[in-house]
N, C-alpha and C positions, 0 to 999 in steps of 0.2 A: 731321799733328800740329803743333801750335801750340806754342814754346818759351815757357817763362814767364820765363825768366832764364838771364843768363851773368854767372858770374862769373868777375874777375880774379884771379887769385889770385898769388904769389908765384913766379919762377923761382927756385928754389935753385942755389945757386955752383955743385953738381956738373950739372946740368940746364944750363948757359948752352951748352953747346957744342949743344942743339937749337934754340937761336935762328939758327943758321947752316945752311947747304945741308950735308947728308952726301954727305961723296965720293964720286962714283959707285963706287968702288971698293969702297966697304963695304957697297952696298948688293945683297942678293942674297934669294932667296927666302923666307929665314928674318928678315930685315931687321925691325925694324917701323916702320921709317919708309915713309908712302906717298908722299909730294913735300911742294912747297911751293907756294903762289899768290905770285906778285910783285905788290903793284900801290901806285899813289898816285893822287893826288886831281886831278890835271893841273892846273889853273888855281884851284883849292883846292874846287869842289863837284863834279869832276865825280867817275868810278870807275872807272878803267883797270886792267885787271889782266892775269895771263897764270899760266898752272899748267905747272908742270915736276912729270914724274912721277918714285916713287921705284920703289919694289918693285910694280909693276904687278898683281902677285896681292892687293894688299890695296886696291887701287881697283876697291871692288865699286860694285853699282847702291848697296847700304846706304849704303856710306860717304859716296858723290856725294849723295844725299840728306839725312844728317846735314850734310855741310859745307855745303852752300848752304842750310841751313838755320840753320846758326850764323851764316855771312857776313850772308843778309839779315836776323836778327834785330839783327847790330852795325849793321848800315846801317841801319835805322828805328829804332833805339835810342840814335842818338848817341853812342857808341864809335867808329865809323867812318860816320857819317854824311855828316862833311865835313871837309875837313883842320884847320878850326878847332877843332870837337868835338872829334876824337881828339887836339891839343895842349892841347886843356880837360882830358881824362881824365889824358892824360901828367901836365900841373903840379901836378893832385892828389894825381897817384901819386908823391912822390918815393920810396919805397920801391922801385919799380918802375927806377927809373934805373938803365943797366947801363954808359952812356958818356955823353958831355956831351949829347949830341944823340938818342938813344937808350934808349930803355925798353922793358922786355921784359915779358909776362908770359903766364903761365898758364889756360888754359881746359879742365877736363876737362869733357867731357859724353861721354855715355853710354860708347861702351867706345872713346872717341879721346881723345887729349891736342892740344891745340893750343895752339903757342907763336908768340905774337904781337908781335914784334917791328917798333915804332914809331919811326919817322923823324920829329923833330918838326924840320927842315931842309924847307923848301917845295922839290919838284919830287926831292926823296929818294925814291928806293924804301920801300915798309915790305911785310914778310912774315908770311904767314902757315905755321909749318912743321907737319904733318901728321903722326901716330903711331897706329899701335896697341896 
């Protein structure tokens, strides 16, 4: 399946605390968070990342398909294409600013929420956190 579109949309103030890791502590079978991906742009094009899991039953084959699905549509879309692109989207988005350095936002597609939290600081981490 071929994505035709992602949009950014809004983190609302009660929503800001899933731009962050959930404690392992809160997270258990009923959870709906599944992890998050860490990654940044190394020397500004390249794509380094690394996935911490969350509630393990909701990392199915489906879900691993939706999300590299969404990831490589931001990467040949220019959202995350290269560290420059995604501070191009950032300065557009002030709406989106959630700290000096920092923009957050929202992705729903199909039946996941994805909160994507932007490092616009070179050789910063940016996240992507994972929901169902």
């Amino acid at each position: 399946m071929q994505m035709k579109d992602v949009k950014l949309k809004l983190v609302e103030a009660n929503e800001r605390d899933r731009l962050y890791a959930c404690p392992a502590e809160s997270v258990n079978e009923e959870s709906p968070y599944i992890g998050y991906m860490r990654f940044d742009f190394g020397h500004g094009n390249e794509f380094w990342h690394t996935w911490f899991d969350g509630n393990n039953i909701l990392k199915t084959v489906i879900f691993q398909k939706k999300f590299q699905e969404v990831v490589d549509f931001m990467r040949q879309n220019k959202i995350l294409s290269t560290f420059d692109a995604m501070l191009d989207i950032c300065k557009k988005s002030e709406w989106a600013r959630i700290d000096t350095n920092v923009y957050g936002f929202k992705i729903i597609e199909n039946n996941y929420i994805y909160y994507l939290r932007c490092s616009i600081e070179k050789h910063d981490y940016s996240y992507i956190f994972c929901y169902q």
